[in-house]
C-alpha positions in Angstrom: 0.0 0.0 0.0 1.6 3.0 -0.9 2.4 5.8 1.6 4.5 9.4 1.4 4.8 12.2 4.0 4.0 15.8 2.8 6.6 18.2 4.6 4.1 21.4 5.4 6.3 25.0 6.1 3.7 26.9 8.6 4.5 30.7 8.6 1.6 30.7 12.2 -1.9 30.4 12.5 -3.8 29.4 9.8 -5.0 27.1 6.7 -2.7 25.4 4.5 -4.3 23.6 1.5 -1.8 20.7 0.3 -4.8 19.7 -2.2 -2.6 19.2 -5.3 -0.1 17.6 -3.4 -2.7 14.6 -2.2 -3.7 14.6 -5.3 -0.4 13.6 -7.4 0.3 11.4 -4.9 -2.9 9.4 -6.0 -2.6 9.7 -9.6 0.7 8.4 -9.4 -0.3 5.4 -7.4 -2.3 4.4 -10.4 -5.0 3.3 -7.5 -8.4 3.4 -9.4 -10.7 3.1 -6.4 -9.5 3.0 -2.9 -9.2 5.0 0.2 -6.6 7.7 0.8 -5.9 8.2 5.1 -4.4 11.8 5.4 -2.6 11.8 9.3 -1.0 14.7 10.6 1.8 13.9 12.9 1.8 16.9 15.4 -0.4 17.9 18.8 -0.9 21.0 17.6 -2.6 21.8 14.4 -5.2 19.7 12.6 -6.6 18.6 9.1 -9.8 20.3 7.8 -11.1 19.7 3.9 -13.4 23.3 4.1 -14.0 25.7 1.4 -10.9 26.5 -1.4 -13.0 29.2 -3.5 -13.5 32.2 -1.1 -10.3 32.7 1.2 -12.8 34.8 3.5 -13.9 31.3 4.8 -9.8 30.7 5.6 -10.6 34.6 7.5 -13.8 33.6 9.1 -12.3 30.0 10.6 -9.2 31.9 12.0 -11.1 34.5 13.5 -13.9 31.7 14.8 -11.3 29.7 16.6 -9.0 32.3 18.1 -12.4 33.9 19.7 -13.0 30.3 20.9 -9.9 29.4 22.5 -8.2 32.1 23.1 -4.1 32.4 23.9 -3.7 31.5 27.7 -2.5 35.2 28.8 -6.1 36.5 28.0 -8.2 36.6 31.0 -10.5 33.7 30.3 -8.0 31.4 30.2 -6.9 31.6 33.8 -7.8 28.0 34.1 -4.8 26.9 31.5 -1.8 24.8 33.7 0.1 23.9 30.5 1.8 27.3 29.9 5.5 26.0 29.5 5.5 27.0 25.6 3.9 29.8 25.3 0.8 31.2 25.8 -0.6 29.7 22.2 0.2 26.2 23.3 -2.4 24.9 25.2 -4.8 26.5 22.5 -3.2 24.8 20.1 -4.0 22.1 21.9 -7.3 22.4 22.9 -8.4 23.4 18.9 -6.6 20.3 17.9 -9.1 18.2 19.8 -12.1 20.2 18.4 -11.1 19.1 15.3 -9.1 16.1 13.6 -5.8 14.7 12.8 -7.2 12.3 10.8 -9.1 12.2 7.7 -10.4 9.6 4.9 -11.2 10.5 1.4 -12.5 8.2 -1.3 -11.0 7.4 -4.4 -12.6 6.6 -7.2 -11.6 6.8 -11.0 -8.3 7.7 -10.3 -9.1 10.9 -8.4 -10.0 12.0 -4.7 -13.8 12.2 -4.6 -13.9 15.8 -3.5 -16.4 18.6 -4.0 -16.4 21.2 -6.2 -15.2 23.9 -4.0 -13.3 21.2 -1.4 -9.5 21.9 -0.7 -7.8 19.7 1.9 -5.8 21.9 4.3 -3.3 21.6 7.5 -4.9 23.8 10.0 -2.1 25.3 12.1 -2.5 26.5 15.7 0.3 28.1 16.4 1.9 31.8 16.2 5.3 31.1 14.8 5.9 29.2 12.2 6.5 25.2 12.2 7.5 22.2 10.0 4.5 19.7 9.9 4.5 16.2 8.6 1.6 14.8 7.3 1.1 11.2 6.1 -0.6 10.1 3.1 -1.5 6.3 2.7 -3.5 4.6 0.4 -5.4 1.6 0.8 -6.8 -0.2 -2.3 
């Protein structure tokens, strides 16, 4: 079954579409129908497949999950213990579990069975900027 990692350069929070990416790496399976797992490797961002036609939506989704969860030094996070790396950490942390690290997506024909306006993207949680590796298998 073949399998690659995608190495993702985060420049801080926000979506990341590696959409063409997953895509070669299917058509150059030559998989016809199947099942393509995408797994992010990290504790602190996510995968999302979400809108790739507007990037307001990319806007929108920031500014939804940074009112939220906000960073630990604003007031309402009092309650955060986990403050070691920074005050975006346990955030990060917290949207990562809202969310997913894990995500199937048909194949079929050849190609990812995605919607129109459906981009697969890393979402990253942090402020600075990160290498993320993200796993791509295929199952027949």
């Amino acid at each position: 079954m073949p399998q690659t990692t995608v190495i993702l350069s985060t420049r801080g929070q926000g979506l990341y579409e590696f959409t063409d990416q997953a895509n070669a790496f299917v058509r150059q399976s030559g998989i016809e129908e199947g099942l393509l797992t995408v797994f992010v490797r990290h504790t602190s961002c996510s995968l999302l497949i979400q809108e790739n036609a507007d990037p307001d939506v990319k806007t929108d989704l920031n500014s939804f999950f940074r009112r939220l969860v906000p960073p630990s030094s604003d007031p309402s996070m009092r309650w955060v213990v986990h403050t070691a790396e920074g005050p975006d950490d346990m955030p990060a942390h917290i949207r990562a579990a809202l969310t997913q690290v894990s995500i199937g997506i048909p194949i079929s024909h050849g190609r990812l069975v995605l919607g129109t306006w459906q981009g697969i993207y890393l979402f990253e949680h942090r402020d600075r900027p990160h290498r993320r590796d993200v796993v791509l298998h295929l199952s027949p």
